[in-house]
C-alpha positions, 0 to 999 in steps of 0.5 A: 883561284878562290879556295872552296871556304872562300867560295861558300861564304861568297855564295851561300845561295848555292849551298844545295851545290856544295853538298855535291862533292863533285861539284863543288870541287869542280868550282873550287877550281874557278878565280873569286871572280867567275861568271855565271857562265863559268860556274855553269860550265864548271858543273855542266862538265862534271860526270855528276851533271852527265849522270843524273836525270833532267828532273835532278837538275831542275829540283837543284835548280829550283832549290837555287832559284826558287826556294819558296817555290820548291819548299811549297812543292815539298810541303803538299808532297809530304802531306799527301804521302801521310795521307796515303800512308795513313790510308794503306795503315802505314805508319810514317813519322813527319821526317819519312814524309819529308824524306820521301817527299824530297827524294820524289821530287829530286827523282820525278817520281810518278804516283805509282813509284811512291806508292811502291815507296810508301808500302815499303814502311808498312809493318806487320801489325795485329792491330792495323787497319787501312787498305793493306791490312783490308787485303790481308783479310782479303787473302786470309779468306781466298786461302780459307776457302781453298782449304790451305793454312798460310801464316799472317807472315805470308798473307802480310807480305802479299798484300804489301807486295799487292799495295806496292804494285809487284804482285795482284790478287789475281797472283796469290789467287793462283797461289792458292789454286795450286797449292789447294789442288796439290792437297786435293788431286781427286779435285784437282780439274774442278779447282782449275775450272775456279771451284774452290775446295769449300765449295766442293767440300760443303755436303761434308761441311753440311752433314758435319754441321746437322750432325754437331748442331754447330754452325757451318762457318765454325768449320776450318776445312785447313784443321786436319781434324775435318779431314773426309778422306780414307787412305788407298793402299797405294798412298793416295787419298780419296773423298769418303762417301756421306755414310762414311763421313757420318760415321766418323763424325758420329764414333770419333770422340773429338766431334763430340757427337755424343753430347748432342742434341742428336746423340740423346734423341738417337739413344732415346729412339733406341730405347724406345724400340728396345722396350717396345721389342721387349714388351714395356713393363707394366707399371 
């Protein structure tokens, strides 16, 4: 009986053997002179051989018998996951690329199996760009638009979850809906027939705009300080009528309303109507 040394000297060409504990003790168990179909028989009666998947065992198999074949495989493999990555703004050093090539091509991975792979290296980055960092941007305007603050963090996991193929838009779309109607329940029908709380909201959006000479696009319905609801006795809120809303806008000093163009014509016109009711003095 050869001892295991003695065995890999003997066949270095089955090193991708060796390093499989199982089986290499499994053949450290035949004489120095086995056959092939001992050495077969060797490994094909390990749990190793029963446990692991035909695609295993072609990979060890071509790693055996067709090396160049195998490393060829590997190479376009790892290119095309730098690729990808680079595509979704992961950033991958060479050995992750290789790593995840090897591991795909030992476990037959499908496309979508690497994506999911890929995307799980993606990192919280301001400055990011690629498909993950475009999702994000996506899903900061859906919870915009529905009036709803959600963190960089919450909208960065989504979309990675989103490239990674275990959640859709269409979920954090919902997300948003149902947090947007909590916050609103006077609007609650409108919001699940597909309104969203900027749309509902715009005559608000657009008086507060004319008031304050500001584009409309500046206005965060999510800031508190948009907020165009009076307060019930019974704890509930309800939307406030224009006048209401104009008032506000108009007597509140955070809008600054006053140093508008609007404010010194309407303190202009008052004065003219006040001198006009007084009689103007002669000059």
């Amino acid at each position: 009986m050869a001892s295991l040394d003695d065995l890999k000297k003997a066949y270095p060409q089955l090193d991708p053997l060796w390093n499989i504990p199982e089986v290499a003790q499994a053949m450290s168990g035949l004489p120095a002179n086995a056959s092939q179909n001992q050495f077969v028989a060797a490994i094909m009666g390990t749990n190793w051989w029963r446990t692991h998947s035909q695609t295993e065992r072609n990979y060890i198999g071509m790693s055996l018998g067709d090396p160049a074949e195998l490393q060829r495989q590997h190479n376009n493999s790892a290119l095309s996951i730098l690729t990808q990555a680079a595509g979704m703004g992961v950033p991958l050093s060479l050995q992750q690329a290789s790593d995840l090539a090897n591991q795909g091509l030992q476990q037959g991975w499908d496309a979508a199996t690497m994506t999911y792979h890929i995307a799980q290296n993606a990192q919280h980055n301001k400055d990011q760009f690629g498909s993950i960092s475009a999702t994000q941007t996506s899903l900061q305007g859906v919870a915009a638009n529905q009036g709803i603050n959600v963190s960089e963090a919450t909208t960065f996991d989504w979309a990675k979850r989103i490239a990674a193929g275990t959640a859709t838009s269409e979920g954090f779309a919902d997300y948003a809906r149902g947090q947007a109607a909590f916050a609103h329940p006077y609007w609650a029908r409108q919001i699940d027939e597909g309104a969203t709380v900027r749309q509902l909201a715009d005559p608000y959006i657009q008086n507060a705009s004319k008031l304050l000479e500001i584009d409309p696009s500046q206005i965060d319905i999510s800031d508190p300080k948009w907020q165009f609801t009076n307060r019930n006795k019974d704890g509930s809120s309800t939307p406030m009528s224009q006048d209401q809303w104009n008032v506000k806008i108009m007597s509140d000093p955070k809008y600054g309303w006053d140093r508008t163009n609007n404010a010194r014509q309407a303190a202009y016109s008052v004065v003219q109507q006040l001198g006009n009711a007084f009689g103007k003095v002669p000059q």
